[in-house]
SEVOMAR-619694 format. One record per residue (C-alpha): residue number from 1; residue in three letters; x, y, z. Coordinates in steps of 0.02 Angstrom, whole numbers, plus 50000, padded with zeros to 5 digits. Each point is the difference from the previous one (the first is absolute). Layout:
+-----+------+-------+-------+-------+
: seq : type :    px :    py :    pz :
+-----+------+-------+-------+-------+
: NUM :  ALA :     X :     Y :     Z :
...
+-----+------+-------+-------+-------+
This chain:
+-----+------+-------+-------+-------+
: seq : type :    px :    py :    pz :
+-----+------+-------+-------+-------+
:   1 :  UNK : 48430 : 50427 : 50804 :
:   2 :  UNK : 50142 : 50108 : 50071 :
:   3 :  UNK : 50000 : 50002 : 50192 :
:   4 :  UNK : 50106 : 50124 : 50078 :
:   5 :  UNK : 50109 : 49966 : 50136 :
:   6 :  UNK : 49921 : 50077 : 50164 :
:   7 :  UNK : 50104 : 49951 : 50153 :
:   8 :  UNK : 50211 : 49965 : 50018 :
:   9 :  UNK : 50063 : 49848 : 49947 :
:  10 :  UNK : 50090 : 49902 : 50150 :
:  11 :  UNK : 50202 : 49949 : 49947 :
:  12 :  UNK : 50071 : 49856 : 50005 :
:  13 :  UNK : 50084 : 50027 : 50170 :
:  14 :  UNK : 49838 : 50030 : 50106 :
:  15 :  UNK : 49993 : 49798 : 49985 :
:  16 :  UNK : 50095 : 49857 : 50048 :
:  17 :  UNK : 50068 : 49880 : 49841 :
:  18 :  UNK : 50081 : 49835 : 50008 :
:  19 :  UNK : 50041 : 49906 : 49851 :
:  20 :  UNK : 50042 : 49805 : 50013 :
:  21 :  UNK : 50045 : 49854 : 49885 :
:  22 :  UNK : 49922 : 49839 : 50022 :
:  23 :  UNK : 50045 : 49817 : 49937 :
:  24 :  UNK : 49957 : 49961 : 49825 :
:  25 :  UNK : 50011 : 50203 : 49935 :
:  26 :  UNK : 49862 : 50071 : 50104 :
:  27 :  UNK : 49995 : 50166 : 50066 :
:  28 :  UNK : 49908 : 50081 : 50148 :
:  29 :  UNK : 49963 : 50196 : 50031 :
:  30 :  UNK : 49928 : 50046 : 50153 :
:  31 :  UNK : 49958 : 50192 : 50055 :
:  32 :  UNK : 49965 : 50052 : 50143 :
:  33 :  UNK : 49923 : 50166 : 49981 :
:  34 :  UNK : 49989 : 50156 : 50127 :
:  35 :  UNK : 49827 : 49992 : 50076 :
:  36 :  UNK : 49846 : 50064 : 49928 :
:  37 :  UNK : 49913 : 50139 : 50118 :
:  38 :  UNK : 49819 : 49985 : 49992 :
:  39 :  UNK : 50004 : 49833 : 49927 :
:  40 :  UNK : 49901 : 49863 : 50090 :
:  41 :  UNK : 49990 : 49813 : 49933 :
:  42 :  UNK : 49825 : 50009 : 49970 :
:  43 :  UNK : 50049 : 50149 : 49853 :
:  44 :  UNK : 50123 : 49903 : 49927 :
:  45 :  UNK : 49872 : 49831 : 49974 :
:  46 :  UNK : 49866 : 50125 : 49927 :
:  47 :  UNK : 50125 : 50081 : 49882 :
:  48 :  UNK : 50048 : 49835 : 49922 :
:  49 :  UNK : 49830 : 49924 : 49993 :
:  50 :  UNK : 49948 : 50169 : 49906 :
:  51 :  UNK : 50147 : 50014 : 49891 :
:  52 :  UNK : 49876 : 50020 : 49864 :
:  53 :  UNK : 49893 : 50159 : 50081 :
:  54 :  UNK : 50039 : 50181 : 49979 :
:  55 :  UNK : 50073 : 50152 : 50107 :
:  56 :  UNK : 49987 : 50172 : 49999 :
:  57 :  UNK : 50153 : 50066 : 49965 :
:  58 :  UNK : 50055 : 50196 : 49958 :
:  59 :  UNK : 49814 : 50035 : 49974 :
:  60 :  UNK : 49937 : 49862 : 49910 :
:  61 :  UNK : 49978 : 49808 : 50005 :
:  62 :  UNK : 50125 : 49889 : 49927 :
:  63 :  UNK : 50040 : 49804 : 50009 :
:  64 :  UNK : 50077 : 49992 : 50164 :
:  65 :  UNK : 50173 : 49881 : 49905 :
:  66 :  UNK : 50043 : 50138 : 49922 :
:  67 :  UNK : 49987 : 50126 : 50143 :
:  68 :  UNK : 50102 : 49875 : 50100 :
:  69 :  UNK : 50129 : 50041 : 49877 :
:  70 :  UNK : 49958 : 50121 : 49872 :
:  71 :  UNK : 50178 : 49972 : 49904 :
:  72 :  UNK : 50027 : 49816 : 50003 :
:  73 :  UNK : 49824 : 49910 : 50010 :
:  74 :  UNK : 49906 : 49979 : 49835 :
:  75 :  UNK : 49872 : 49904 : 50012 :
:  76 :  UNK : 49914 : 49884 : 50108 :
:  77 :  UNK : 49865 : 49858 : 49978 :
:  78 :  UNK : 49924 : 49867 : 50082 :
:  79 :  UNK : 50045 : 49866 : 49877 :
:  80 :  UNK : 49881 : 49869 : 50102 :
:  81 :  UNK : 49908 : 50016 : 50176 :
:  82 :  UNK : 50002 : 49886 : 50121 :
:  83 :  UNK : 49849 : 49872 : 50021 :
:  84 :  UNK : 49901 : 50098 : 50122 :
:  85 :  UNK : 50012 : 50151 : 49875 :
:  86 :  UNK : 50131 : 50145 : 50005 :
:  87 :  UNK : 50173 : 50037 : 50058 :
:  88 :  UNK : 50027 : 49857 : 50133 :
:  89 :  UNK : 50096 : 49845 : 50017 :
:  90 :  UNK : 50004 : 49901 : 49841 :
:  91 :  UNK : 50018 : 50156 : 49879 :
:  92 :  UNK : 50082 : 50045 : 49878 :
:  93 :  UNK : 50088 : 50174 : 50006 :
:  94 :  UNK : 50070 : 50070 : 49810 :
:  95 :  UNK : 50126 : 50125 : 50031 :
:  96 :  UNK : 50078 : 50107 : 49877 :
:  97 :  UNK : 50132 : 50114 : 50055 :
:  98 :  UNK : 50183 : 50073 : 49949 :
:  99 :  UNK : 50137 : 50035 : 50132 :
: 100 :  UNK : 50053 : 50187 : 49996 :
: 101 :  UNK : 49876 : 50015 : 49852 :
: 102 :  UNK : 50136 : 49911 : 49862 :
: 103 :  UNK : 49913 : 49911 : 49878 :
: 104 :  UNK : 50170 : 49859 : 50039 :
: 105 :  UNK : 49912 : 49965 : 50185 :
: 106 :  UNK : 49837 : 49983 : 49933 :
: 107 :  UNK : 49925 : 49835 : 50084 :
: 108 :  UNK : 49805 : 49943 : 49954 :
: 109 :  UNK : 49974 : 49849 : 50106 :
: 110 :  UNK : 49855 : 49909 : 50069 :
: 111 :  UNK : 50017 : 49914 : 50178 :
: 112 :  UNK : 49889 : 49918 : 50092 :
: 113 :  UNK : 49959 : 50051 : 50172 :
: 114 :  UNK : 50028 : 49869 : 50125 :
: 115 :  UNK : 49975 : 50125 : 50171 :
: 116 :  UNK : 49911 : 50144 : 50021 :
: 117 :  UNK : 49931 : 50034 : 50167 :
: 118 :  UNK : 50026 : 50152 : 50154 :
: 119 :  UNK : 50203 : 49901 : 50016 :
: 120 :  UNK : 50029 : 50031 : 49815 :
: 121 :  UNK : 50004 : 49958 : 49802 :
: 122 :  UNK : 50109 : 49859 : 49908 :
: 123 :  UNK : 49994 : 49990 : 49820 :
: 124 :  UNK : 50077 : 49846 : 49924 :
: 125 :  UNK : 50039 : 49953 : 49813 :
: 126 :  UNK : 50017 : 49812 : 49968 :
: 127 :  UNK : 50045 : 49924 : 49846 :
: 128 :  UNK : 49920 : 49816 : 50014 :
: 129 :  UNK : 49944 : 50017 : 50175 :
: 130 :  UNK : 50187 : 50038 : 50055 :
: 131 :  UNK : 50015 : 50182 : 50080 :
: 132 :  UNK : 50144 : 50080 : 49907 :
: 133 :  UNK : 49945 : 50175 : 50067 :
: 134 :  UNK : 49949 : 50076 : 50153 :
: 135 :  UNK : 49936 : 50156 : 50054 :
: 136 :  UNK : 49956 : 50044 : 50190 :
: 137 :  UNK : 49949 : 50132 : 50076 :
: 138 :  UNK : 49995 : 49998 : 50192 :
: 139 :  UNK : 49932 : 50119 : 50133 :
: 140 :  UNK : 49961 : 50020 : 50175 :
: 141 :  UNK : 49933 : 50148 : 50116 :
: 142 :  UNK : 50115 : 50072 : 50090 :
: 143 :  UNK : 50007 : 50188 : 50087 :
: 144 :  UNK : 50072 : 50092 : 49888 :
: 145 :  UNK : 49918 : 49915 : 49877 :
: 146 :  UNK : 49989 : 49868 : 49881 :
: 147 :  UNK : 50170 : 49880 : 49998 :
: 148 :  UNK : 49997 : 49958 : 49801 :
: 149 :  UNK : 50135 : 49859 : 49947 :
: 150 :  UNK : 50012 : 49930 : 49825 :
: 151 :  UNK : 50089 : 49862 : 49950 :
: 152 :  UNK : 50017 : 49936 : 49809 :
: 153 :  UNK : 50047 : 49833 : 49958 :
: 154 :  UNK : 50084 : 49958 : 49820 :
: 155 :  UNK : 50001 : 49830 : 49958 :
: 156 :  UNK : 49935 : 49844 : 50047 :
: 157 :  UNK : 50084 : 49891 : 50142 :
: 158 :  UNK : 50010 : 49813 : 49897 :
: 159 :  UNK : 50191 : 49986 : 49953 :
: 160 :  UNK : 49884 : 49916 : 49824 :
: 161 :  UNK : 49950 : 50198 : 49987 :
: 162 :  UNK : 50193 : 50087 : 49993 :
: 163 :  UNK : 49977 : 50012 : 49821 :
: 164 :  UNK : 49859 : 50093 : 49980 :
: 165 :  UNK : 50049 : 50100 : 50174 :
: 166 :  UNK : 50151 : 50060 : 49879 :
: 167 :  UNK : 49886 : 50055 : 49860 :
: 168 :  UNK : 49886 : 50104 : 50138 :
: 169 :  UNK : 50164 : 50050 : 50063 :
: 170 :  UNK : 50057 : 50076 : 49836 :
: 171 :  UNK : 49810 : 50063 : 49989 :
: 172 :  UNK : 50026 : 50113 : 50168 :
: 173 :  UNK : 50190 : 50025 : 50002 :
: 174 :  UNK : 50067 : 50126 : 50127 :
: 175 :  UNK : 49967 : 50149 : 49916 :
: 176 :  UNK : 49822 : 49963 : 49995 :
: 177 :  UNK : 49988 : 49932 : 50192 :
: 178 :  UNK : 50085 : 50163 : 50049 :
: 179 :  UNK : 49864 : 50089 : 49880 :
: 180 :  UNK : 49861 : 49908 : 50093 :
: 181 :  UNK : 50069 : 50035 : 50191 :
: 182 :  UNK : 49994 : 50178 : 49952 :
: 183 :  UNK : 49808 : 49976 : 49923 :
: 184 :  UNK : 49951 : 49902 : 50156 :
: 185 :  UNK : 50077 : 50106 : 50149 :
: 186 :  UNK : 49911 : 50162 : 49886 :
: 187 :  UNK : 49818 : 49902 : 49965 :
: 188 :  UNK : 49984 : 49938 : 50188 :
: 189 :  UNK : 50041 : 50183 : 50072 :
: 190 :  UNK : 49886 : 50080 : 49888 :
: 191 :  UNK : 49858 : 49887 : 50099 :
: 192 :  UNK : 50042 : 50115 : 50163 :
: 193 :  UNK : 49924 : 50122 : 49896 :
: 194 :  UNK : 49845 : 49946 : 49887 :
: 195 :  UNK : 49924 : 49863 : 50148 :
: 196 :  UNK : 49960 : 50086 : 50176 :
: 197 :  UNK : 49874 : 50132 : 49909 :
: 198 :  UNK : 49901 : 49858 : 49892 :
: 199 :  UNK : 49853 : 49915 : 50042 :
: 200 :  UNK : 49937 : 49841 : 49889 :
: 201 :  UNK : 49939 : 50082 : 49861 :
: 202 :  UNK : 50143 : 50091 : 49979 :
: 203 :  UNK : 49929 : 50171 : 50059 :
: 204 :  UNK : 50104 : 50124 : 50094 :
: 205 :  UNK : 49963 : 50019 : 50221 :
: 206 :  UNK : 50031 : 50170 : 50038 :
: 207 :  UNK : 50003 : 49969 : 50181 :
: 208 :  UNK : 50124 : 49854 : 49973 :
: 209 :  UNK : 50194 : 50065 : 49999 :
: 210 :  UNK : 50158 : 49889 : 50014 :
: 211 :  UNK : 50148 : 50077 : 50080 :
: 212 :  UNK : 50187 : 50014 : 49957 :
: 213 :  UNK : 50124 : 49930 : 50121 :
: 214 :  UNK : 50023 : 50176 : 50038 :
: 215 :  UNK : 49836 : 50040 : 50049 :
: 216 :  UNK : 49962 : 50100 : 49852 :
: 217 :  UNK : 49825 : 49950 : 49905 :
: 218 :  UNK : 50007 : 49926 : 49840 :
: 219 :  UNK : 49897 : 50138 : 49865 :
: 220 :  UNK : 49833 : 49922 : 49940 :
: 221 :  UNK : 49985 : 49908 : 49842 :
: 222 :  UNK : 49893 : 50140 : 49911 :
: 223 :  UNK : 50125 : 50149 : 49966 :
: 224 :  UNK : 50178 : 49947 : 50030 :
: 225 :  UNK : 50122 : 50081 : 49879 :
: 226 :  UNK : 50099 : 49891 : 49888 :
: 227 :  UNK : 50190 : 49954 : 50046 :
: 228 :  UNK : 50113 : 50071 : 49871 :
+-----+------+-------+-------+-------+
């Protein structure tokens, strides 16, 4: 299904990016993005626990992973719940997804998720029972907003590990990382957008309206124009 692209994109500047090396080839990226307007924690937990649900986007209802980012997301599955049934702790999340849309960024991973609650989302691959990738996402309330950090970790820490943290390494080399910052900072932004006027089922609130840092109200999720 081809899902327009209904609000801007956020660049790569309205964040904050650190890259750092590590002992035994690992890499770290951390953002720490601009904060989201409207955005309360509570959103962000019921967005990831219905990762699976729909939206109604530009008139019609669509999976809400590839509204989040109608050029890089493709697809989206819960690969296994968790024991007590759905999106939770002990999950498995199946992402498939290309950076910039080029087929050479494509990554189609399952991770498992270790956190999800109202402080955030980790999603961890191990490869036997050692993490050798890490994915959090961390937020707080704030006023202005929602503070959103993530932080990726590449690699595992046992010096044992350096070999295979050079094959990952090769895997995701900088290109790629630079490829993902840019998908990140974009996908997270585009939540300032698509959360403050959805309820649980994924239903547009007409009386609910997030607000710009300027003060100006976001346009409802019904009839926005696409961004050319």
């Amino acid at each position: 299904m081809s899902v327009p692209v209904l609000y801007p994109m956020r660049p790569v500047e309205s964040a904050t990016v650190q890259f750092s090396e590590h002992p035994h080839c690992r890499r770290r990226i951390t953002i720490d993005h601009r904060p989201l307007a409207g955005v309360t924690p509570a959103m962000l937990l019921d967005w990831f626990t219905h990762l699976d649900g729909t939206i109604r986007y530009g008139g019609r209802l669509v999976d809400r992973y590839l509204a989040w980012h109608p050029i890089d997301h493709v697809r989206w599955e819960l690969a296994r719940p968790a024991r007590g049934g759905g999106a939770a702790e002990g999950a498995r999340f199946h992402m498939v997804e290309a950076f910039g849309a080029r087929p050479e960024y494509l990554v189609d991973e399952v991770a498992r998720v270790e956190k999800l609650d109202e402080t955030g989302i980790r999603l961890v691959l191990r490869i036997a029972g050692i993490a050798v990738f890490q994915l959090e996402h961390t937020w707080s309330a704030g006023d202005d907003g929602a503070h959103y950090v993530t932080v990726m970790d590449l690699g595992a820490r046992s010096r044992l590990m350096a070999p295979a943290n050079r094959v990952i390494r090769r895997r995701f080399p900088d290109d790629k990382a630079r490829a993902w910052v840019r998908h990140n900072i974009e996908e997270v932004g585009q939540l300032e957008y698509l959360l403050p006027g959805l309820d649980i089922s994924g239903e547009p609130e007409p009386a609910q309206r997030a607000h710009r840092r300027d003060g100006a109200p976001h346009r409802q999720h019904s009839d926005p124009e696409p961004v050319h």
